[in-house]
C-alpha positions as CSV (number, residue, x, y, z in Angstrom):
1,X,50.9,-180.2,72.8
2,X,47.4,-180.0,74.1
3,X,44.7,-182.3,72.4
4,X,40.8,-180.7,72.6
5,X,37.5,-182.3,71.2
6,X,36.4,-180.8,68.3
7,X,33.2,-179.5,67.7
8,X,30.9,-182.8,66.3
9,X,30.6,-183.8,70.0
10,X,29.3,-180.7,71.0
11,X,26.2,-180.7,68.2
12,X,25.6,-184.4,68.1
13,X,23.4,-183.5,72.1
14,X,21.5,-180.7,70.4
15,X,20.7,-182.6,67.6
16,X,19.6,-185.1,68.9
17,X,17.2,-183.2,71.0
18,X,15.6,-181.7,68.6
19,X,15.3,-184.9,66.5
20,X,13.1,-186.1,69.7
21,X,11.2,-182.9,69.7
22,X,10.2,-183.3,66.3
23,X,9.2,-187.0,67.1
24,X,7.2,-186.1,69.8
25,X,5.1,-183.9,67.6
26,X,5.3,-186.4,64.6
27,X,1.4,-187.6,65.4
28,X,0.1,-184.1,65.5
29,X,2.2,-183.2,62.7
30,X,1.5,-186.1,60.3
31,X,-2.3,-185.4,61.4
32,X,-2.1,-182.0,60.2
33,X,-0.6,-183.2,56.7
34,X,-3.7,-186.2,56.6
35,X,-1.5,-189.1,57.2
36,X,-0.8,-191.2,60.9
37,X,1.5,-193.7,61.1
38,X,1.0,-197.4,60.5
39,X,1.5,-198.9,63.6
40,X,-0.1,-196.2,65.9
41,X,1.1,-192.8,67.0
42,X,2.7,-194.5,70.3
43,X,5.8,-195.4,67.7
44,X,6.6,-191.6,67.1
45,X,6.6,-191.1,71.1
46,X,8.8,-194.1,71.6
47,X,11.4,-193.0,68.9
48,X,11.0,-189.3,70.8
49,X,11.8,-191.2,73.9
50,X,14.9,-192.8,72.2
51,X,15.6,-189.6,70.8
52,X,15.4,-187.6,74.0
53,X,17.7,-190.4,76.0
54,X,20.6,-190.2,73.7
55,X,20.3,-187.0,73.5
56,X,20.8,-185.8,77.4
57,X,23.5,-188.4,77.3
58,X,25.1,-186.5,73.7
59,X,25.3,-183.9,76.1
60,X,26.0,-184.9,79.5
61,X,29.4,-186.5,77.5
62,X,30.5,-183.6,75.5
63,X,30.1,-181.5,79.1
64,X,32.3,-183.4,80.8
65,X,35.9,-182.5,81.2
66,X,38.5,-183.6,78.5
67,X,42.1,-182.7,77.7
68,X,44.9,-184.8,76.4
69,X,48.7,-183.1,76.7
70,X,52.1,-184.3,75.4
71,X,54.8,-182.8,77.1
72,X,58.3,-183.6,78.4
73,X,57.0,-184.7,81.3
74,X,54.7,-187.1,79.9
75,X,51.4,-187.6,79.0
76,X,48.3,-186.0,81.0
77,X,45.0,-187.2,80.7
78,X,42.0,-185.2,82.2
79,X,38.7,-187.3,82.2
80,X,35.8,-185.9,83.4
81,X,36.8,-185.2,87.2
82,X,39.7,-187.2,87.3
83,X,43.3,-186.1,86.2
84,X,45.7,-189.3,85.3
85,X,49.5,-188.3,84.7
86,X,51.4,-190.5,82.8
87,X,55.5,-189.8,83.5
88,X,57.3,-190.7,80.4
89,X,59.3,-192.8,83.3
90,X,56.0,-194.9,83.5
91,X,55.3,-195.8,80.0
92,X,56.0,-198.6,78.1
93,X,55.0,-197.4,74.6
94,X,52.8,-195.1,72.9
95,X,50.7,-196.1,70.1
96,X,47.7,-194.8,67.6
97,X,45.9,-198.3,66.9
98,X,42.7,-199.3,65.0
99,X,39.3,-199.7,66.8
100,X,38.4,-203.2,68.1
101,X,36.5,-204.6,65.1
102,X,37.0,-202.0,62.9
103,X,37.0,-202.6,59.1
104,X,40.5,-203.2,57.2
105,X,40.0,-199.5,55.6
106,X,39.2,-197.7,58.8
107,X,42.7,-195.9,60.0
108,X,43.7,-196.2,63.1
109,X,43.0,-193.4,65.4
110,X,42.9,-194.7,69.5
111,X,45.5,-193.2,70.9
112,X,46.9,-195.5,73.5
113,X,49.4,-195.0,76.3
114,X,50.5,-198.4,77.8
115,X,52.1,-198.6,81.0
116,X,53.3,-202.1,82.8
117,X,50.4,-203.4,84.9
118,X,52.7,-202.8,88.6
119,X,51.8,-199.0,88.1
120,X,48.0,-198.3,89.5
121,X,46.1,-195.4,88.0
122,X,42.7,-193.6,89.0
123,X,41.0,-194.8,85.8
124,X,40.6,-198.9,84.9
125,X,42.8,-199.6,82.1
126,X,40.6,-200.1,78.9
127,X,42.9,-203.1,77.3
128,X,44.9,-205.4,79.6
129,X,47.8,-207.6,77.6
130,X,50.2,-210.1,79.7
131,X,52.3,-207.2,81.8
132,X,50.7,-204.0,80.1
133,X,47.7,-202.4,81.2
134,X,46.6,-199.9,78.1
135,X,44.7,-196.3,78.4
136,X,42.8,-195.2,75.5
137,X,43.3,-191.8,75.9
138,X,41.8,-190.0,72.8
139,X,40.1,-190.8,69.4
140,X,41.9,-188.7,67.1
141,X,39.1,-188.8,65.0
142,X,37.4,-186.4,67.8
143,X,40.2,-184.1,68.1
144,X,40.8,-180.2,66.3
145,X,44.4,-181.1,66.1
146,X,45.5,-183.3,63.3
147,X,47.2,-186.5,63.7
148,X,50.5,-185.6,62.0
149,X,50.3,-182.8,64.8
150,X,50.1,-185.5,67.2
151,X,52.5,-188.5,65.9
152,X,54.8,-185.6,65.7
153,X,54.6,-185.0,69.3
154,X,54.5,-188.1,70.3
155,X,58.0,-188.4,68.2
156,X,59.4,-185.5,70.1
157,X,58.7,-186.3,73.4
158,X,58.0,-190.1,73.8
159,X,61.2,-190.9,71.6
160,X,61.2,-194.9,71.3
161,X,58.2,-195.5,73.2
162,X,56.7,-194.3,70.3
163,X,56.6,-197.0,67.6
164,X,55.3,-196.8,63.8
165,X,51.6,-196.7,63.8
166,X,49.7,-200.4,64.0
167,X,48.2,-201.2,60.8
């Protein structure tokens, strides 16, 4: 099973670039209407500015190269320019946990592949426990498939390394 972003990624960057367009025209605009802003027009070029940084970034991220795939051989992660295979051999457990400080009603929805911490990869673990190193490899949240699709998968193919979901 191959996991793919799903469009909200991909039209956060545009968005936000035209937000900061818009901002960068507020003075003239709000001139044109007979109003200004309280503080001074430079606060309609700083949120532009803001805008206009998150923005390029919106996009520079959803460019980048992303792919998540559950197969018999394991799990394959491809992150940006780097390509991390993860042998079902290798891994410890597979699990779909809650954010760090998330709310009690927020799902879970990291999908994490832990490995024990003897095994070096190309990309630094995102959580390290006493002999596990963790890799947040997708937020299921940002993914077309849905996450029955993937817990079934993960059934299939991880077998017991695949526990019930962490509440």
């Amino acid at each position: 099973m191959d996991l793919h972003r799903n469009w909200k990624p991909y039209a956060r960057g545009p968005a936000l670039l035209a937000l900061a367009l818009v901002l960068a025209f507020s003075p003239q605009i709000l001139a044109a209407m007979g109003r200004e802003f309280v503080f001074g027009d430079w606060v309609g070029y700083l949120l532009a500015l803001f805008g206009l940084i998150g923005g390029i970034s919106a996009v520079r991220e959803s460019r980048r190269a992303f792919a998540v795939r559950i197969g018999e051989q394991g799990v394959t992660w491809v992150n940006g320019p780097t390509t991390v295979v993860f042998p079902w051999a290798e891994v410890s457990r597979v699990s779909v946990e809650k954010r760090p400080n998330s709310g009690r009603l927020n799902r879970p929805s990291l999908l994490t592949v832990w490995t024990t911490d003897t095994v070096e990869r190309a990309l630094p673990a995102a959580v390290t426990l006493t002999g596990l190193r963790g890799y947040q490899v997708a937020d299921l949240h940002t993914v077309r498939e849905p996450a029955d699709q993937v817990v079934t998968a993960l059934r299939q193919y991880g077998g017991d390394r695949y526990p019930a979901t962490v509440n």
